[in-house]
mmCIF file of the C-alpha atoms, coordinates in Angstrom:
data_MODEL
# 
_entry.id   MODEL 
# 
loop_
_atom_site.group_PDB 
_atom_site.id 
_atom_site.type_symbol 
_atom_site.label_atom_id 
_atom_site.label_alt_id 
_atom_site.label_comp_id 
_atom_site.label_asym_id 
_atom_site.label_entity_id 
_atom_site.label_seq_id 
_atom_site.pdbx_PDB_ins_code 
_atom_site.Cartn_x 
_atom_site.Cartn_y 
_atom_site.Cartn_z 
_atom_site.occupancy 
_atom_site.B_iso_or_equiv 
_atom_site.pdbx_formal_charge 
_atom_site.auth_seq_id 
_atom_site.auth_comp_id 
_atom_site.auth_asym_id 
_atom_site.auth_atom_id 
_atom_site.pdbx_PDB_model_num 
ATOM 1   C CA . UNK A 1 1   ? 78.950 114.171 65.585 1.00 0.00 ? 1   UNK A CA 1 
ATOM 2   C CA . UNK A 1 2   ? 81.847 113.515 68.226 1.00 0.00 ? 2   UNK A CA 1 
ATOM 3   C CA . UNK A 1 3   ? 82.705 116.199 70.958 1.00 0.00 ? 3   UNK A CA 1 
ATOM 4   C CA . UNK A 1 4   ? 85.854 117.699 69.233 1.00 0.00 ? 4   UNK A CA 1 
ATOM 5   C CA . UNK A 1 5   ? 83.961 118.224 65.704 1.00 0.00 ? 5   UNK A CA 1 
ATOM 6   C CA . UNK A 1 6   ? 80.733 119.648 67.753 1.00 0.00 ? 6   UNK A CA 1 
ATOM 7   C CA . UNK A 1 7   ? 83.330 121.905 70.032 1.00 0.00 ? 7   UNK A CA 1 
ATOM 8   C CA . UNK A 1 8   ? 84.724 123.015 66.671 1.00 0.00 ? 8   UNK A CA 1 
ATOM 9   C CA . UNK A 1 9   ? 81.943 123.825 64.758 1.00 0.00 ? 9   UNK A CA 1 
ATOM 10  C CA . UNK A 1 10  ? 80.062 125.948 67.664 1.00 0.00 ? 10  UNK A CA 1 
ATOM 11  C CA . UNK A 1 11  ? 83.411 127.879 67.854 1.00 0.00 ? 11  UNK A CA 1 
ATOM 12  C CA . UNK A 1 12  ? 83.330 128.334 64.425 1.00 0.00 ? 12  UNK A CA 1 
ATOM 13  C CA . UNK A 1 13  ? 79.932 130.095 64.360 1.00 0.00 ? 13  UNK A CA 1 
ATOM 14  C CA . UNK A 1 14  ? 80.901 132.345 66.600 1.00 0.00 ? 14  UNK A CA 1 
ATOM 15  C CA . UNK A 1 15  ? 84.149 133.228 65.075 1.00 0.00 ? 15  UNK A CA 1 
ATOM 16  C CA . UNK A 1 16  ? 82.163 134.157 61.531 1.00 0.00 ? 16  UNK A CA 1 
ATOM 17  C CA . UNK A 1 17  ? 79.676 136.065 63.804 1.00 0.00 ? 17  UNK A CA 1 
ATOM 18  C CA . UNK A 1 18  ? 82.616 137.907 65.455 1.00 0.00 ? 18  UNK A CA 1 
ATOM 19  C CA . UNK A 1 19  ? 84.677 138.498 62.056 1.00 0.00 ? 19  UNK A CA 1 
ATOM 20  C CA . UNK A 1 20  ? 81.328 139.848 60.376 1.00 0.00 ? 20  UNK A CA 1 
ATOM 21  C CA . UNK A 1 21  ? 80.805 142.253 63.113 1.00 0.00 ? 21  UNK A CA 1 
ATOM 22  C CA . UNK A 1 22  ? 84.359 143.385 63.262 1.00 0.00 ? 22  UNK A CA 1 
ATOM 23  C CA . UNK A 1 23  ? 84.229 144.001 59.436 1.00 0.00 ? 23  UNK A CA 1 
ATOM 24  C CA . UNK A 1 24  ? 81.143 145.681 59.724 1.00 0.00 ? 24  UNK A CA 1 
ATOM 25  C CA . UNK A 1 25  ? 82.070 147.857 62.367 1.00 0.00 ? 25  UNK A CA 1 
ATOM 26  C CA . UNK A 1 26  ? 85.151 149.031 59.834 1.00 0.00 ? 26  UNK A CA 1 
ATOM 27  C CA . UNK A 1 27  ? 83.062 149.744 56.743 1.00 0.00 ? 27  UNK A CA 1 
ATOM 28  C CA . UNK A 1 28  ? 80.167 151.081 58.859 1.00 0.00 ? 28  UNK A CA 1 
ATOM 29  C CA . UNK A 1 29  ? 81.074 153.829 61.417 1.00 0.00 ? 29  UNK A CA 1 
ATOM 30  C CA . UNK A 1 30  ? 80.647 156.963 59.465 1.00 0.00 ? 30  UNK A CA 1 
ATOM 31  C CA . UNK A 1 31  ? 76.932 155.568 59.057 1.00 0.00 ? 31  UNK A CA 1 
ATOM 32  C CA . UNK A 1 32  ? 76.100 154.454 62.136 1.00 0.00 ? 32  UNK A CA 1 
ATOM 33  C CA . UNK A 1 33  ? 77.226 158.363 63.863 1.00 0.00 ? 33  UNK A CA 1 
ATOM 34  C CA . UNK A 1 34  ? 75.141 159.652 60.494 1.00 0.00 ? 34  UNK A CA 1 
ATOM 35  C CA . UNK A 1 35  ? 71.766 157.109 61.455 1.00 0.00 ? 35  UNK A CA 1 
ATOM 36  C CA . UNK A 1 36  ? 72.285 157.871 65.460 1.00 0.00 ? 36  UNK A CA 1 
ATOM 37  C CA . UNK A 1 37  ? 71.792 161.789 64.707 1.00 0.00 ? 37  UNK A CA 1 
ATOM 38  C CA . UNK A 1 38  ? 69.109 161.100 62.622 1.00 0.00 ? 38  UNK A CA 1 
ATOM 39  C CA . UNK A 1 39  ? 67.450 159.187 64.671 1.00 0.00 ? 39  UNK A CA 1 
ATOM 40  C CA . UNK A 1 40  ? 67.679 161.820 67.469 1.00 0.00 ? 40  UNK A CA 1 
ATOM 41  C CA . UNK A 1 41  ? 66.954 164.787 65.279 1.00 0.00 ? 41  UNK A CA 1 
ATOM 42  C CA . UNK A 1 42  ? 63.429 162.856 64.544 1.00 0.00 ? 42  UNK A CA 1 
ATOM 43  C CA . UNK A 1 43  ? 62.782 162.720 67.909 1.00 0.00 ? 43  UNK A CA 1 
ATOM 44  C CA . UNK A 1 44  ? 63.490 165.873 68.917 1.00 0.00 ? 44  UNK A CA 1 
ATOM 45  C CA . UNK A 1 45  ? 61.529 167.450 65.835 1.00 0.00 ? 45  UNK A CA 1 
ATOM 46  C CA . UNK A 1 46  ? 58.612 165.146 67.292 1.00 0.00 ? 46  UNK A CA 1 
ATOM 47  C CA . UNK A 1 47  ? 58.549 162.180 64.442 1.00 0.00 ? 47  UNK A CA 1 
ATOM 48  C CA . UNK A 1 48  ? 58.444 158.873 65.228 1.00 0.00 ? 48  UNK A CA 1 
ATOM 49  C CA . UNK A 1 49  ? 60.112 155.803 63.923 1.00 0.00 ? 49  UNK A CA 1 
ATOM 50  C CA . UNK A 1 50  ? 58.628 153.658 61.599 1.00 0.00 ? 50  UNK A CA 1 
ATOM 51  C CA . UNK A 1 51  ? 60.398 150.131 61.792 1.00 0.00 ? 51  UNK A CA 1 
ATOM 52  C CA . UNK A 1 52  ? 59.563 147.019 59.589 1.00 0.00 ? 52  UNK A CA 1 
ATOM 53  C CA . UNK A 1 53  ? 60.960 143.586 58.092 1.00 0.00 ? 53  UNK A CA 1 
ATOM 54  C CA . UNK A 1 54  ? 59.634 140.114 57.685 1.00 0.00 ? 54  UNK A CA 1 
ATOM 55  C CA . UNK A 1 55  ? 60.547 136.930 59.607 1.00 0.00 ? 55  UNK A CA 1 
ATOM 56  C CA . UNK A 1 56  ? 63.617 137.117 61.600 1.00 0.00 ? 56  UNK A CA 1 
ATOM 57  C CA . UNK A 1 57  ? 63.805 141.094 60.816 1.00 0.00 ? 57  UNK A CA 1 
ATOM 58  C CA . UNK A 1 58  ? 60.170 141.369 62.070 1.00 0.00 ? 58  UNK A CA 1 
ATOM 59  C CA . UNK A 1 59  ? 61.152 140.210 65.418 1.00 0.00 ? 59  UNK A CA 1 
ATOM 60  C CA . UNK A 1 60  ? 64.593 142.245 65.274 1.00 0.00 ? 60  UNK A CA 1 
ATOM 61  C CA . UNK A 1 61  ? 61.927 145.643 64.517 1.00 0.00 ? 61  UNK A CA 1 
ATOM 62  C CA . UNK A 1 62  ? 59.378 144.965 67.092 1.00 0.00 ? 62  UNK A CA 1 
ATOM 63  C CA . UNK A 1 63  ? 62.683 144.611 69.413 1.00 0.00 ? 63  UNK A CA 1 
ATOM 64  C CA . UNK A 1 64  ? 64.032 147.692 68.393 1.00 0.00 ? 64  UNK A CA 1 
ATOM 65  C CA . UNK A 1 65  ? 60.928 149.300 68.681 1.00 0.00 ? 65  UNK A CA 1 
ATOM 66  C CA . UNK A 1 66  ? 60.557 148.005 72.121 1.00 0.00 ? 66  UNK A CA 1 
ATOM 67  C CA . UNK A 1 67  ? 63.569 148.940 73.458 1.00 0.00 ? 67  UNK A CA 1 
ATOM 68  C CA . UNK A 1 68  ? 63.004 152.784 72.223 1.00 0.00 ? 68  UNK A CA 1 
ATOM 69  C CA . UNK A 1 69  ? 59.237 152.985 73.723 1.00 0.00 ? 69  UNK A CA 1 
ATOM 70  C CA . UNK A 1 70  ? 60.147 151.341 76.977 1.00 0.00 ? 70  UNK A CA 1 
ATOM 71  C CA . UNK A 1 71  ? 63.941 151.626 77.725 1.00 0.00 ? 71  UNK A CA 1 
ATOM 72  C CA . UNK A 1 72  ? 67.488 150.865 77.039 1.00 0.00 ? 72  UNK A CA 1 
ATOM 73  C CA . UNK A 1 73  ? 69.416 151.484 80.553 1.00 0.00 ? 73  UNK A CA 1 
ATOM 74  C CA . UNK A 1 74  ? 67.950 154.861 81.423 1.00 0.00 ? 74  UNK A CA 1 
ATOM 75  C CA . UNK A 1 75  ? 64.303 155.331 83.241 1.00 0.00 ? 75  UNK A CA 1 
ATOM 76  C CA . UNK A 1 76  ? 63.082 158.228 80.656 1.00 0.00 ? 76  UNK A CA 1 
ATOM 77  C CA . UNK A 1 77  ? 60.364 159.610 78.566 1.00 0.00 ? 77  UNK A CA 1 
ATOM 78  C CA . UNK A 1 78  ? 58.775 156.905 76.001 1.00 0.00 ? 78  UNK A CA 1 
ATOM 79  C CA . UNK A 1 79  ? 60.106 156.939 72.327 1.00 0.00 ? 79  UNK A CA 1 
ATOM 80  C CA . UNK A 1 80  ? 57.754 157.012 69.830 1.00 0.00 ? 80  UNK A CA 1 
ATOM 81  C CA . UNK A 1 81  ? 58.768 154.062 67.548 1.00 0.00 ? 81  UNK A CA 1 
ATOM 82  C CA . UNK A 1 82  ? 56.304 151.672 65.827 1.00 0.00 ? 82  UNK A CA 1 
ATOM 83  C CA . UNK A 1 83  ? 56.769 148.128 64.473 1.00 0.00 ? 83  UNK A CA 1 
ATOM 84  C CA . UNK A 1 84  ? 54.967 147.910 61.231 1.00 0.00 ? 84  UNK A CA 1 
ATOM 85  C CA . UNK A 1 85  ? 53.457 144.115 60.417 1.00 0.00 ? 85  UNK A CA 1 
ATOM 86  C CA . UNK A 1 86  ? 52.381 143.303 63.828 1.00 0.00 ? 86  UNK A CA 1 
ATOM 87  C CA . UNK A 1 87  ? 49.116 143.134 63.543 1.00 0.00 ? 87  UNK A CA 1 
ATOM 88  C CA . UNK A 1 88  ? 47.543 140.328 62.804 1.00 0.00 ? 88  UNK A CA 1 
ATOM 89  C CA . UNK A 1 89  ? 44.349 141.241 61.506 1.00 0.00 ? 89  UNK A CA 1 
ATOM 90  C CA . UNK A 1 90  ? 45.409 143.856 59.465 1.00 0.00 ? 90  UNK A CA 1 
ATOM 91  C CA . UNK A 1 91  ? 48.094 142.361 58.465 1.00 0.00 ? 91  UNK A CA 1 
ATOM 92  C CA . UNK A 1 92  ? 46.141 139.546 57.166 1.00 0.00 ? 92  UNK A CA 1 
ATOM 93  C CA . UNK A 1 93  ? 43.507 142.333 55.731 1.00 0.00 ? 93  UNK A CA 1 
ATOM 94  C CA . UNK A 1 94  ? 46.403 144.095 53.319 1.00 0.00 ? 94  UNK A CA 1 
ATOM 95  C CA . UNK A 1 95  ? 47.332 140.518 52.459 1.00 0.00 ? 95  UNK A CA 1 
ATOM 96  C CA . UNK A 1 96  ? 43.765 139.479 51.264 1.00 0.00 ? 96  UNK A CA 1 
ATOM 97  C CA . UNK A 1 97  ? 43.107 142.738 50.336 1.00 0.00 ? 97  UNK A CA 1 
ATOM 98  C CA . UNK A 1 98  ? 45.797 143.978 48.556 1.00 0.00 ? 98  UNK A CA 1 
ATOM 99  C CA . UNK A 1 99  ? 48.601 141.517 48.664 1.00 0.00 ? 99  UNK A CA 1 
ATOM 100 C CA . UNK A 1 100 ? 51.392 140.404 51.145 1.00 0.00 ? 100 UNK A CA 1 
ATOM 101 C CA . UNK A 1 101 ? 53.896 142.885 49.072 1.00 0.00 ? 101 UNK A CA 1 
ATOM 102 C CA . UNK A 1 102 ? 51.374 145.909 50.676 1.00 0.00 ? 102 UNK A CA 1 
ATOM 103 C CA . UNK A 1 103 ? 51.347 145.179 54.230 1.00 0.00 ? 103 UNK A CA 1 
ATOM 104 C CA . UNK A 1 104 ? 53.997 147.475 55.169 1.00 0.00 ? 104 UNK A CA 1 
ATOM 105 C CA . UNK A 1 105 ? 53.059 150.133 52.770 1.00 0.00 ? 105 UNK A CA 1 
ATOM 106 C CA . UNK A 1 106 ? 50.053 149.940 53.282 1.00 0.00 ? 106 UNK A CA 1 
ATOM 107 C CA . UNK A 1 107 ? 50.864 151.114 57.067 1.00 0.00 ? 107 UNK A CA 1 
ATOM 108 C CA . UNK A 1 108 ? 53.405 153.753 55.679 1.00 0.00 ? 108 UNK A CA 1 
ATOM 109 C CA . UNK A 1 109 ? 50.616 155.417 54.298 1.00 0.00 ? 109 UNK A CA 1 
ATOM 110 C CA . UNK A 1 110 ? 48.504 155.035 57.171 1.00 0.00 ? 110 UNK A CA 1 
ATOM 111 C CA . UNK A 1 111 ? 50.662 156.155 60.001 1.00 0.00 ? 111 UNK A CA 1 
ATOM 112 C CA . UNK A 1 112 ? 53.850 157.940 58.322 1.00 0.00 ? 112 UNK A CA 1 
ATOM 113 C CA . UNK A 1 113 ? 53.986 161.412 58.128 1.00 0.00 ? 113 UNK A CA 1 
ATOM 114 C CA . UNK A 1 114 ? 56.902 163.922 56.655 1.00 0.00 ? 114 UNK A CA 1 
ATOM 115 C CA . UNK A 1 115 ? 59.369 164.440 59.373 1.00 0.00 ? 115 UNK A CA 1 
ATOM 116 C CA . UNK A 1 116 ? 59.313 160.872 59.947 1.00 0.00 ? 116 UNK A CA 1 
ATOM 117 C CA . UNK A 1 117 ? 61.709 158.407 59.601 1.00 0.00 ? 117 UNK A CA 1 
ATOM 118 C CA . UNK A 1 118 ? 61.591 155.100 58.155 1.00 0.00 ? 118 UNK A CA 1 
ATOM 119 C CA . UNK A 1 119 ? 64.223 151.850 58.433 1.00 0.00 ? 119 UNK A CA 1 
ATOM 120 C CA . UNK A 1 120 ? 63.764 148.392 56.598 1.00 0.00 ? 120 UNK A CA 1 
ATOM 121 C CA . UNK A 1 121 ? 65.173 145.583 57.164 1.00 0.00 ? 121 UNK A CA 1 
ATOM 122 C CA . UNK A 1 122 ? 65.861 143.175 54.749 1.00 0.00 ? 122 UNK A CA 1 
ATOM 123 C CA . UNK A 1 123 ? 68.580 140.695 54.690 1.00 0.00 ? 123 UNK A CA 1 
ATOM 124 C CA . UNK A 1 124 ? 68.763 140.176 50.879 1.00 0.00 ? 124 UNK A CA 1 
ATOM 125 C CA . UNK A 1 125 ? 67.904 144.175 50.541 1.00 0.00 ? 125 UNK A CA 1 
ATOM 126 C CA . UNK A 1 126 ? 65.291 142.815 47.705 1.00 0.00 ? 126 UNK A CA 1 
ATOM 127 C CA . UNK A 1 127 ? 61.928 142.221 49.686 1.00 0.00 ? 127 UNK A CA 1 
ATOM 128 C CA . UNK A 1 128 ? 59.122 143.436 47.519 1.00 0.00 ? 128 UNK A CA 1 
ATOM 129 C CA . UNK A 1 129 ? 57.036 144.623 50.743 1.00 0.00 ? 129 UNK A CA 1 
ATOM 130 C CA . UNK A 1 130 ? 59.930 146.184 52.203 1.00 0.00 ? 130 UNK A CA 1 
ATOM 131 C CA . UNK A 1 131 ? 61.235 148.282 49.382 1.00 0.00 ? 131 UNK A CA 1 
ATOM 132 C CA . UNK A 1 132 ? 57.607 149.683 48.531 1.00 0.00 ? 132 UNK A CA 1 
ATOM 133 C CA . UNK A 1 133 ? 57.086 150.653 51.902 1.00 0.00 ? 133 UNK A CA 1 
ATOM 134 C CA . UNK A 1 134 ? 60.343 152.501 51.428 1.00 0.00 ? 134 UNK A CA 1 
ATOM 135 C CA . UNK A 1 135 ? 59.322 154.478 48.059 1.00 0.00 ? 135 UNK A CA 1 
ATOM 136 C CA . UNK A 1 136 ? 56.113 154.869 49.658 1.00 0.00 ? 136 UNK A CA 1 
ATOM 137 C CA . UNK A 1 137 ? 57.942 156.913 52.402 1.00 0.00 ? 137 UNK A CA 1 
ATOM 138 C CA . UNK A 1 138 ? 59.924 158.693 50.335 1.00 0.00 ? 138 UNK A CA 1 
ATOM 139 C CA . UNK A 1 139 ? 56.738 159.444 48.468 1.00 0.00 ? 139 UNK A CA 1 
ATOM 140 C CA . UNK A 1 140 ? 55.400 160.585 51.907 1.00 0.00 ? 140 UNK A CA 1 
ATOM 141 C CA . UNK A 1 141 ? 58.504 162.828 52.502 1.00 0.00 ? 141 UNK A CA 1 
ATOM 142 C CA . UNK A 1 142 ? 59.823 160.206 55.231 1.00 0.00 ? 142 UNK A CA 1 
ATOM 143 C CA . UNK A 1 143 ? 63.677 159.734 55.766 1.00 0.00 ? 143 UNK A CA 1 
ATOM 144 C CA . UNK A 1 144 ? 64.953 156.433 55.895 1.00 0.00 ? 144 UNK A CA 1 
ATOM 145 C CA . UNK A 1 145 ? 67.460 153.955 56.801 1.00 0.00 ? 145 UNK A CA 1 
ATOM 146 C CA . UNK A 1 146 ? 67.789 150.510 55.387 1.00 0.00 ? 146 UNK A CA 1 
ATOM 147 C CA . UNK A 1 147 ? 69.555 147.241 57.396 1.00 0.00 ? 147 UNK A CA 1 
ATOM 148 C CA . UNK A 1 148 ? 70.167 144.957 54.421 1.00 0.00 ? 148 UNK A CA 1 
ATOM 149 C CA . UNK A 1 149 ? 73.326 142.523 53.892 1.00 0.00 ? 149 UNK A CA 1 
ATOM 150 C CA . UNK A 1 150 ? 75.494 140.523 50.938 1.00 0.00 ? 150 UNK A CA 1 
ATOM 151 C CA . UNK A 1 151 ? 75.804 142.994 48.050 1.00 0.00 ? 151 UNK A CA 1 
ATOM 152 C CA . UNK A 1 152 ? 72.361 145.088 49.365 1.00 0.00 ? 152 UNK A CA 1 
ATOM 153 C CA . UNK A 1 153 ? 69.889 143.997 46.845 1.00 0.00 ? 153 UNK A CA 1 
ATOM 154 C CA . UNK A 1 154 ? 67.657 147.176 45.621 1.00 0.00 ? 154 UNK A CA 1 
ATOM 155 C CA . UNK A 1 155 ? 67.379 148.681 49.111 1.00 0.00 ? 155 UNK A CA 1 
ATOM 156 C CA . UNK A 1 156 ? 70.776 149.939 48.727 1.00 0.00 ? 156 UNK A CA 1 
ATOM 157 C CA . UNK A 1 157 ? 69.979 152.335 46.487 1.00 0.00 ? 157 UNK A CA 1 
ATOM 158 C CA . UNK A 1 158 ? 66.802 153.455 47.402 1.00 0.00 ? 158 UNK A CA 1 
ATOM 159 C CA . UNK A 1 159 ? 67.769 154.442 51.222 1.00 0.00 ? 159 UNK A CA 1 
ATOM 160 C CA . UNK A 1 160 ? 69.004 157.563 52.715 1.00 0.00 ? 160 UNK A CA 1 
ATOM 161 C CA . UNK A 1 161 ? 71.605 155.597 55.380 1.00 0.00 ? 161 UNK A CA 1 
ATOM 162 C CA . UNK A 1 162 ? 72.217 151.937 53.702 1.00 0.00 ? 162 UNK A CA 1 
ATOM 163 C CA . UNK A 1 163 ? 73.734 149.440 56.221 1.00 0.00 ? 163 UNK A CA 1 
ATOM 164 C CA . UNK A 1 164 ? 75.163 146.372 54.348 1.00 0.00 ? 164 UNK A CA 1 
ATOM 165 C CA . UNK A 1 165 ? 76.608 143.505 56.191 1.00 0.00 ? 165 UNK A CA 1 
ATOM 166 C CA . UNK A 1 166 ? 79.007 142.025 54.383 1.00 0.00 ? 166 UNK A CA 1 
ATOM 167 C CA . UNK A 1 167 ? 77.787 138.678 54.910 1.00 0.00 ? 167 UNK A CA 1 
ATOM 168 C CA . UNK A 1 168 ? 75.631 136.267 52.269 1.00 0.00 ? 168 UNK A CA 1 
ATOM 169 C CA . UNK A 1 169 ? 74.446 134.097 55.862 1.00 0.00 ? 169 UNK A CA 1 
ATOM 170 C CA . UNK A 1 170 ? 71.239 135.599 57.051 1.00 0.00 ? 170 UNK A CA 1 
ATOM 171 C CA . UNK A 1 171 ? 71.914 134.375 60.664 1.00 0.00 ? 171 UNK A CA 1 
ATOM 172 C CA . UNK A 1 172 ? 75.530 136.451 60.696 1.00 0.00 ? 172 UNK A CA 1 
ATOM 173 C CA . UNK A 1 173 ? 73.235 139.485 58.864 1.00 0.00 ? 173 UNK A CA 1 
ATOM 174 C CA . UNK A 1 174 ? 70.734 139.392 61.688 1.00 0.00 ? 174 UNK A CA 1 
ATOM 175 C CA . UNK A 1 175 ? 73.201 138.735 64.514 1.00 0.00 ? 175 UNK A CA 1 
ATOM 176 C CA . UNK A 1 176 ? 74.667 141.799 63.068 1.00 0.00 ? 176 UNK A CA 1 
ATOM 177 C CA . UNK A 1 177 ? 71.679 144.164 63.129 1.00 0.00 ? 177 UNK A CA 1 
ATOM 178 C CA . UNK A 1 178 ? 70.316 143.400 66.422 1.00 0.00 ? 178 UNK A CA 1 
ATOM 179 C CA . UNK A 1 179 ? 74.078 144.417 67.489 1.00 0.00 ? 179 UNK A CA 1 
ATOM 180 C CA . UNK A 1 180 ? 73.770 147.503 65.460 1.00 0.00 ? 180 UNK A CA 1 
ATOM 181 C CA . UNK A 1 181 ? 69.751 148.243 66.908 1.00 0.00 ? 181 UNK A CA 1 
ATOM 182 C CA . UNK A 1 182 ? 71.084 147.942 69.989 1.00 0.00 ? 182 UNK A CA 1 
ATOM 183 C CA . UNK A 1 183 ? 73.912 150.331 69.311 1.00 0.00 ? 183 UNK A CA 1 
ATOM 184 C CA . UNK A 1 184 ? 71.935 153.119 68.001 1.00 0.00 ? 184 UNK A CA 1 
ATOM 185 C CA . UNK A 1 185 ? 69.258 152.475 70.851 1.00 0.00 ? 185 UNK A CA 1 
ATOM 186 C CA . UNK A 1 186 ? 72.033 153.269 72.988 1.00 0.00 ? 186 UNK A CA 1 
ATOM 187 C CA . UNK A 1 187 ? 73.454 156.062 72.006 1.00 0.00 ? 187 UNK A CA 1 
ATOM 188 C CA . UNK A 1 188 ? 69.820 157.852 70.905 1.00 0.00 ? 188 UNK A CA 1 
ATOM 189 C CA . UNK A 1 189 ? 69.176 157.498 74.794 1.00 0.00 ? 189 UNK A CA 1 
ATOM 190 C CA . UNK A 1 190 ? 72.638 158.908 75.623 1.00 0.00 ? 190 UNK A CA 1 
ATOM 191 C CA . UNK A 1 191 ? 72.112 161.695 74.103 1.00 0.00 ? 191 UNK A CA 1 
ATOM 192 C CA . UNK A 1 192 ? 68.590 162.600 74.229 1.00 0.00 ? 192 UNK A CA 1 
ATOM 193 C CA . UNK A 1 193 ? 68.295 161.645 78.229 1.00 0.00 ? 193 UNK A CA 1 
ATOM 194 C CA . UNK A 1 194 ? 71.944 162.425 79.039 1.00 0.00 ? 194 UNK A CA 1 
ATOM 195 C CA . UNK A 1 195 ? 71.245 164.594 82.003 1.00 0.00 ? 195 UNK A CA 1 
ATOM 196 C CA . UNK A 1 196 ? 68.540 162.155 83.491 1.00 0.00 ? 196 UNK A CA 1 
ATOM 197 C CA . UNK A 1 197 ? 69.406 159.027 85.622 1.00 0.00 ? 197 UNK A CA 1 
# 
């Protein structure tokens, strides 16, 4: 690949990650003000944040997660949020056990109470594990948010808050909910630690 054509295809990625965002950010922005308050009404009702997805979307939860326990900008109180899936031995003992589509229910049950709140992520909004931790949620009494993207699978309907990134390219879906993690992160902090440097 010459210069030019390796010049114009890196620009081009980042012009389909920039157009997805910008679309998303149109269709989204009603949801992402609902999911923020949510978010911040668990916290302040003392719930905690369940967060789960597989691959790429594991990595984007345990980030999420990470930057809610530790911090965003502001040096606060911790933020109870847990990344389902990452541990490895149980992980691997719901998987021998009961099957890789259990290991995130499996953890619902285990750690989710009501007044809770739950978000998947799945790019194709059809991952078996991730949708029956969801119903297993609901069946809990948990509220929850799904991160999905193309036309939002099953998760879709079976969410409280659905975010769909119009998108069928799982990197531009990711790139697009680590944007939107990060968004709510920020603004959850804003408001919750407002008065606090």
């Amino acid at each position: 690949m010459d210069s030019h054509t390796l010049s114009s295809r890196l620009e081009a990625v980042f012009r389909d990650s920039i157009r997805t965002k910008e679309e998303f950010l149109r269709t989204s922005l009603p949801l992402m003000e609902k999911a923020t308050r949510l978010i911040v009404e668990t916290f302040e009702r003392g719930g905690k944040l369940l967060i789960f997805g597989n691959g790429g979307s594991s990595s984007d939860a345990a980030h999420i997660a990470g930057e809610l326990v530790s911090r965003f900008y502001k040096n606060r109180t911790a933020l109870p949020a847990i990344a389902l899936g990452t541990g490895m031995p149980t992980l691997t003992s719901i998987g021998n056990d009961y099957g890789y589509e259990f290991i995130f229910a499996r953890e619902m049950e285990a750690y989710g109470r009501p007044g809770d709140l739950a978000i998947g992520l799945s790019t194709s909004g059809n991952s078996k594990n991730v949708l029956l931790a969801l119903e297993k949620a609901r069946d809990i009494g948990i509220r929850t948010i799904g991160f999905g993207g193309g036309s939002g699978g099953k998760m879709k309907d079976l969410v409280e808050i659905p975010f769909i990134v119009p998108s069928p390219l799982t990197p531009r879906i990711q790139e697009t909910h680590i944007t939107l993690g990060h968004a709510l992160c920020e603004m959850v902090e804003e408001i919750l630690f407002s008065s606090k440097a």
